[in-house]
C-alpha positions in Angstrom: -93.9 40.0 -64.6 -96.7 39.9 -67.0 -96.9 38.1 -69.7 -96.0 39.3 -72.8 -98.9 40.6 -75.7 -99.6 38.1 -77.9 -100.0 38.8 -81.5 -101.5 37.2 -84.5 -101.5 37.9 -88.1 -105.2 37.0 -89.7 -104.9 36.3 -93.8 -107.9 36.2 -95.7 -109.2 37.2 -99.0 -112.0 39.2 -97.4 -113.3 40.8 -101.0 -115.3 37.4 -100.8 -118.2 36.9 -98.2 -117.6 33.8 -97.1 -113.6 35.0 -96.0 -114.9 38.1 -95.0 -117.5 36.4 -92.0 -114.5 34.1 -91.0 -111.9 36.8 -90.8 -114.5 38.9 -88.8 -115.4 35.7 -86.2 -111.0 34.4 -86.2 -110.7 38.4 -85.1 -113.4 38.8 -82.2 -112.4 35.2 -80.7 -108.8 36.4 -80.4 -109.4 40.1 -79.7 -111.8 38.9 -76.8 -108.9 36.4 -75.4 -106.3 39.2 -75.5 -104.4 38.6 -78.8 -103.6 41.5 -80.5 -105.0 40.9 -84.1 -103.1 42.2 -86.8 -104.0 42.3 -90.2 -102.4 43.9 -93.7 -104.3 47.5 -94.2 -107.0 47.0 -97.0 -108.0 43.3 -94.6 -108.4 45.4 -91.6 -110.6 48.1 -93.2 -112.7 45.1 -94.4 -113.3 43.4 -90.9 -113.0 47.0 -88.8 -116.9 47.4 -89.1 -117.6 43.3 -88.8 -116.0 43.8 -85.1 -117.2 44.9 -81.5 -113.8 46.3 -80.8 -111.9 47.4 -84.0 -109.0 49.3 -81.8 -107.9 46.1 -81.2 -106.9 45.7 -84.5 -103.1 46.4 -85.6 -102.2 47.1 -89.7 -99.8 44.9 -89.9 -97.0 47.5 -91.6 -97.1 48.9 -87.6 -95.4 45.2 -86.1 -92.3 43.9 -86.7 -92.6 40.1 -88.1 -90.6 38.7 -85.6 -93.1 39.5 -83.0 -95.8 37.6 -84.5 -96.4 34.2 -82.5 -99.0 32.7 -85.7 -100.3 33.5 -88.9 -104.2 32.0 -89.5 -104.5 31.5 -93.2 -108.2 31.9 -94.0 -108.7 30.3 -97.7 -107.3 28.2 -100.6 -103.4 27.0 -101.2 -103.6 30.7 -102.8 -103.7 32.6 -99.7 -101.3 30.6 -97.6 -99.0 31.1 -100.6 -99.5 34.7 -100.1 -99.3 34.3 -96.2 -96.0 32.7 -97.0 -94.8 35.8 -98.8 -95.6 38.0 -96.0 -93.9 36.5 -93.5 -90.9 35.3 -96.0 -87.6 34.9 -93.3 -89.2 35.0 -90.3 -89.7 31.6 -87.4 -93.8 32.4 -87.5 -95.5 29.4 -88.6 -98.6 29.4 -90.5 -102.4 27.5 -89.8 -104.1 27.0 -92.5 -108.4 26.9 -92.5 -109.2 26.2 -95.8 -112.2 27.9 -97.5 -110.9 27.0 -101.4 -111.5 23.8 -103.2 -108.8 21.0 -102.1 -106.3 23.3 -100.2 -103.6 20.8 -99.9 -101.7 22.9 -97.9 -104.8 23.9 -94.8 -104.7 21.7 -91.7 -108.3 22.9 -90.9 -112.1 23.2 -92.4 -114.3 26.0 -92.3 -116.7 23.8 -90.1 -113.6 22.9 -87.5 -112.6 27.3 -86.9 -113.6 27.3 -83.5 -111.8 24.0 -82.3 -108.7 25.3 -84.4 -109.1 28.8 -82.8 -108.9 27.3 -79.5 -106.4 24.8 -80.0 -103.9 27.8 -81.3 -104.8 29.5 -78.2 -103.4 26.7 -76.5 -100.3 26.5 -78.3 -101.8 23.0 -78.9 -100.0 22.5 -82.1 -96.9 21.3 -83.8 -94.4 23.1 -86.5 -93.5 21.4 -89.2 -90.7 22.6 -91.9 -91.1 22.7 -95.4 -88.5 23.4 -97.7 -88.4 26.1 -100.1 -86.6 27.2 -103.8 -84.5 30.1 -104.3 -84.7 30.9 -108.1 -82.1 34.0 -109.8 -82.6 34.9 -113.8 -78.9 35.8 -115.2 -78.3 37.6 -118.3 -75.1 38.1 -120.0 -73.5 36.6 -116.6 -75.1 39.2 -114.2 -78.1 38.3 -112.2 -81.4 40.7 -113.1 -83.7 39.4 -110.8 -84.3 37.2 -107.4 -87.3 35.7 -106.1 -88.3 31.9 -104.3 -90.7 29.2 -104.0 -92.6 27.4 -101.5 -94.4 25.2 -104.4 -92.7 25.9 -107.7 -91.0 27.9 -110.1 -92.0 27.6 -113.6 -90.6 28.6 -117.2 -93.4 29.1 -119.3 -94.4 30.4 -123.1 -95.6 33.8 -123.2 -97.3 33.5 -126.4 -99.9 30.9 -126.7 -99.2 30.3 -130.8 -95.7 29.8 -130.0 -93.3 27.2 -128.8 -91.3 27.7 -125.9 -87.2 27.1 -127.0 -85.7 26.0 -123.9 -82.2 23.9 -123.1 -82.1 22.3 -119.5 -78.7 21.7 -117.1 -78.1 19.9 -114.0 -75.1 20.8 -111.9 -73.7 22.5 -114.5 -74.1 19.6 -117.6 -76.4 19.6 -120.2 -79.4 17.3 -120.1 -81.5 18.0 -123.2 -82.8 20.9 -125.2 -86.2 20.9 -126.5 -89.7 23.0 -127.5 -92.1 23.2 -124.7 -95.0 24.6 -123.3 -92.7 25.1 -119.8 -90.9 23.6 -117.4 -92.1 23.6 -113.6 -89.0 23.2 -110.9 -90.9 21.9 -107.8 -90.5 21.1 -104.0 -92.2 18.4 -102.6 -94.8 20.4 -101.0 -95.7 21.1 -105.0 -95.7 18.3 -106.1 -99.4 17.9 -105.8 -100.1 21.3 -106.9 -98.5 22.4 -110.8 -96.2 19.9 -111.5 -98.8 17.3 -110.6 -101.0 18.8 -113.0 -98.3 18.5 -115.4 -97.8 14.5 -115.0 -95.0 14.5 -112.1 -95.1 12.6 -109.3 -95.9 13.0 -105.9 -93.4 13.2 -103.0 -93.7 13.0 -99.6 -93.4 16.4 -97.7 -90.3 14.6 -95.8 -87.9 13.6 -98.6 -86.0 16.6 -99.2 -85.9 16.5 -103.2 -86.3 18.8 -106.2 -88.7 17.8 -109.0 -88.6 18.8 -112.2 -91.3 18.8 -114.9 -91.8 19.5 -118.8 -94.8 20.8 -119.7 -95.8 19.6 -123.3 -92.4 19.1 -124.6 -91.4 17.9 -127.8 -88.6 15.6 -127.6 -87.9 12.1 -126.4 -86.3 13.0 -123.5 -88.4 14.7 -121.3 -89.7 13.0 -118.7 -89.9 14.0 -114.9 -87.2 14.0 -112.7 -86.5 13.8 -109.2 -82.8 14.9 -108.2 -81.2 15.9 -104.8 -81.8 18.7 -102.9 -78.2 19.8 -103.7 -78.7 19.9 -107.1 -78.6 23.2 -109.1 -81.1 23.5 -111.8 -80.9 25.9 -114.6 -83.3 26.4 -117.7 -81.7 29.0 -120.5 -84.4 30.5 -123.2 -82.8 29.7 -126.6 -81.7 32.4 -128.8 -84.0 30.6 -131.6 -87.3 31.5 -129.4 -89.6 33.5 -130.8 -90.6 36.1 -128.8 -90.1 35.9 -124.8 -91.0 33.4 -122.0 -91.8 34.3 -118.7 -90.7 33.0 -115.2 -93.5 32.5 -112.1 -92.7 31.8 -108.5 -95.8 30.2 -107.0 -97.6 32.0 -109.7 -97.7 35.1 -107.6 -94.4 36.7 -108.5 -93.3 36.8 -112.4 -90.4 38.1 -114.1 -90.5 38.1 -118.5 -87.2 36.6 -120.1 -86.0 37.4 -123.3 -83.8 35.3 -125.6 -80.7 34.3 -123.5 -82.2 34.3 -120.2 -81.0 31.7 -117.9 -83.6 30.3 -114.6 -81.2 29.1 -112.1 -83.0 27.2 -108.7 -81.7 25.6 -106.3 -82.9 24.6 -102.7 -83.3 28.3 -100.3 -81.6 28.0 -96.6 -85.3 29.5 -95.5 -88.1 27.1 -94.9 -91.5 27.9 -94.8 -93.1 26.6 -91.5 -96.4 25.4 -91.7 -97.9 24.6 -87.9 -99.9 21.3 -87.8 -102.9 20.6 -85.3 -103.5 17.2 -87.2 -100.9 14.4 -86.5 -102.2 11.6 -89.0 -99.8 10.6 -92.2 -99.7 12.0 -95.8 -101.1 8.9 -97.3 -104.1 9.9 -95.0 -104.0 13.5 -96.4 -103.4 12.5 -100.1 -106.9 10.2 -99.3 -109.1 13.3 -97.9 -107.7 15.9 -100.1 -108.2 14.2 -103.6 -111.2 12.0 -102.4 -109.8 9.1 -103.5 -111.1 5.3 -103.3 -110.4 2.9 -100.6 -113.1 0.8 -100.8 -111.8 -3.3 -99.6 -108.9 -2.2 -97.8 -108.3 -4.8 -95.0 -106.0 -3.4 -92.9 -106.4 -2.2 -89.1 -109.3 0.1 -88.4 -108.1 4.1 -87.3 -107.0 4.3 -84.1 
């Protein structure tokens, strides 16, 4: 019996040149090996005219997730974020090329696409979980609104004059209460993204953990914490705010909350898998990805 079509869905910002050329060569390499590319409907009309053979191209609306063997990420942590989204509860993993800045979350260069390209062909690669958040806003006792993470959820000010008026729990206790700028809920895969940027610290991709962050608070307790995976998290906006606050998930999805809102996240039952062509460690990643110095280390030389 033959073998079964092979199908992959192509991500790329292709309003930008430099996405658009590598969407266009990730597409003929695979439509000339006989994978069917697929591709969400405004991307496709993008690379349809950079192609030799454009029927070969699937909107990706037309294919059932499931179906899909790989999704090539062309870009930034932004565009795997989206990628993500797309293919939210499904076993597809995801390859990342970066084209951004540091893309933390890319396991390939823009100058390494065609050994990538033939290396997923192969199947040469191996699938890594990460863990994700799942984040529900409660008012009055009745949820309003659902959404997850892959990096971080984050409770921030709406209004730049104004303080944020937030009170924070932890398996149902209160911790501390306090004015802020936000708080950022992380994973560990985002912990070198927002809450980094916000003083936390980084943790490994394989300690399962949830981190949380105050951003510019005013009190003093509020330091960063790292808690168990089990652990329920919930932020409430005080009734004394002025004005509103607003909740982001991976700052693609945002929901405002008034006075009396309450953030509850706690760890999803849905990873995110991420496939992974390189097999070095994340000490070796953390090195590459924020260029940082090694200069008189002594130890063994790479193998």
């Amino acid at each position: 019996m033959a073998d079964r079509l092979r199908s992959m869905l192509v991500v790329a910002h292709t309003g930008r040149a430099e996405s658009l050329d590598a969407a266009a060569e990730v597409a003929s390499f695979l439509l000339e090996s006989g994978v069917r590319v697929v591709m969400t409907a405004t991307e496709l009309r993008d690379v349809a005219s950079h192609v030799s053979h454009p029927e070969g191209l699937v909107e990706f609306d037309q294919v059932e997730v499931d179906d899909l063997e790989l999704v090539i990420v062309l870009g930034g942590d932004g565009t795997i974020l989206r990628a993500a989204e797309l293919v939210r509860g499904s076993p597809v993993p995801l390859v990342g090329v970066n084209l951004g800045h540091v893309g933390f979350l890319a396991e390939a260069e823009r100058e390494d696409l065609g050994a990538t390209l033939r290396r997923v062909l192969d199947r040469d690669y191996e699938v890594e979980e990460r863990m994700t958040i799942d984040v529900a806003v409660t008012v009055d006792g009745e949820i309003v609104y659902e959404s997850w993470a892959l990096n971080e959820a984050t409770v921030e000010k709406s209004s730049r004059e104004r303080m944020l008026e937030v009170v924070m729990e932890v398996n149902g206790r209160p911790l501390s209460s306090f004015g802020c700028d936000g708080v950022v809920i992380s994973t560990p895969t985002g912990s070198t993204a927002y809450a980094f940027s916000g003083g936390g610290p980084v943790v490994w991709p394989n300690i399962d953990a949830i981190l949380v962050v105050p951003l510019a608070a005013h009190a003093l307790f509020a330091r960063p914490l790292v808690v168990a995976p089990s652990t329920v998290i919930a932020v409430e906006v005080l009734e004394r705010t002025h004005g509103k606050g607003t909740l982001f998930c991976d700052g693609r999805r945002m929901y405002d909350l008034q006075p009396g809102a309450r953030v509850e996240v706690r760890r999803s039952d849905v990873p995110v898998r991420l496939a992974r062509l390189q097999r070095g460690v994340f000490t070796d990643r953390l090195v590459r990805k924020f260029d940082l110095r090694v200069a008189g280390w002594r130890g063994p030389a790479d193998a």
